[in-house]
C-alpha positions as CSV (number, residue, x, y, z in Angstrom):
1,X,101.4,79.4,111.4
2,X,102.1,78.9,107.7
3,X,98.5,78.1,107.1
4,X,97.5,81.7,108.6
5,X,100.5,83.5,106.9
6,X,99.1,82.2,103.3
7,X,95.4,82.6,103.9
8,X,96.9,86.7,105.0
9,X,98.9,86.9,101.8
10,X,95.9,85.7,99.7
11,X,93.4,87.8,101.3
12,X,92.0,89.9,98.3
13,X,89.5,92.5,100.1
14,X,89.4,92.4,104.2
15,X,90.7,90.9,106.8
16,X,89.7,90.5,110.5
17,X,91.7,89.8,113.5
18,X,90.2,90.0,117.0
19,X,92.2,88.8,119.9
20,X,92.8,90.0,123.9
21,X,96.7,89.2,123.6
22,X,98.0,89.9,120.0
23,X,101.6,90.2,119.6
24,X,103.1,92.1,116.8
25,X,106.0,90.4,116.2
26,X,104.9,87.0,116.1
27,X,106.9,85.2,113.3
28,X,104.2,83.5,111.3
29,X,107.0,81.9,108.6
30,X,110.4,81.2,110.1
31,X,112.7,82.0,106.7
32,X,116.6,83.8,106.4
33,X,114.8,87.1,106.6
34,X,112.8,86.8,109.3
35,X,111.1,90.2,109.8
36,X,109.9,89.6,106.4
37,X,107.4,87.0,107.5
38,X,106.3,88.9,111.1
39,X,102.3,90.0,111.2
40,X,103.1,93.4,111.7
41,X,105.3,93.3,108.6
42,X,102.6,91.0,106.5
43,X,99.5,93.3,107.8
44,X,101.3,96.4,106.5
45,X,102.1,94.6,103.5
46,X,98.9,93.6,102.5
47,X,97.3,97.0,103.7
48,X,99.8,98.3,101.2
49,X,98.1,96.5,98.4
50,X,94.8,98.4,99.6
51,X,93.5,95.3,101.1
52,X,91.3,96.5,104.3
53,X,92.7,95.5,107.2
54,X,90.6,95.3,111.0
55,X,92.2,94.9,114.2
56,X,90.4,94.3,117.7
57,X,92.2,94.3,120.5
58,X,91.0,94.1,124.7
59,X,92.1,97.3,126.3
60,X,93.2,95.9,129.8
61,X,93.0,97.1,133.2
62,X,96.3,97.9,133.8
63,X,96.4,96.7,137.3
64,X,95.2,93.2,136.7
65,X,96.9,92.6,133.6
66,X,99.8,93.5,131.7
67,X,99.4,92.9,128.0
68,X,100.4,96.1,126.9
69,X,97.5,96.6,124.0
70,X,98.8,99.8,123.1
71,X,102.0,99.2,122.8
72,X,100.4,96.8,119.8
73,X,98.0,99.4,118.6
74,X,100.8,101.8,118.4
75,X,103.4,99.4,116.7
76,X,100.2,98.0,114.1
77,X,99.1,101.3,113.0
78,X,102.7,102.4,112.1
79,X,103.0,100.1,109.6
């Protein structure tokens, strides 16, 4: 996870993220402040420095799975 934390705090223009179970809160860097180093927190600080930043996510069918997609849309595109 450190590896992926850096190469997102590095990233100069774009970044691309496609997955069908993405979890905003994932701690890529465990530190003292911890929400520091989440990928919600890192996206919207790296969108803050106006680099472009894509998210894909599968929109399930709610009765066969439960991964809650828009909760992470809705939680991503606060930041």
């Amino acid at each position: 996870m450190l590896a992926n934390a850096k190469a997102l705090l590095t990233a100069k223009e774009e970044v691309f993220i496609i997955d069908w179970w993405l979890s905003p809160e994932l701690m890529l860097i465990r530190s003292a402040d911890e929400k520091a180093f989440r990928l919600d927190n890192i996206l919207g600080r790296i969108a803050g420095a106006e680099v472009r930043v894509h998210v894909m996510l599968y929109k399930e069918m709610p009765f066969a799975l439960a991964l809650n997609s828009l909760y992470t849309k809705t939680k991503l595109v606060s930041k």
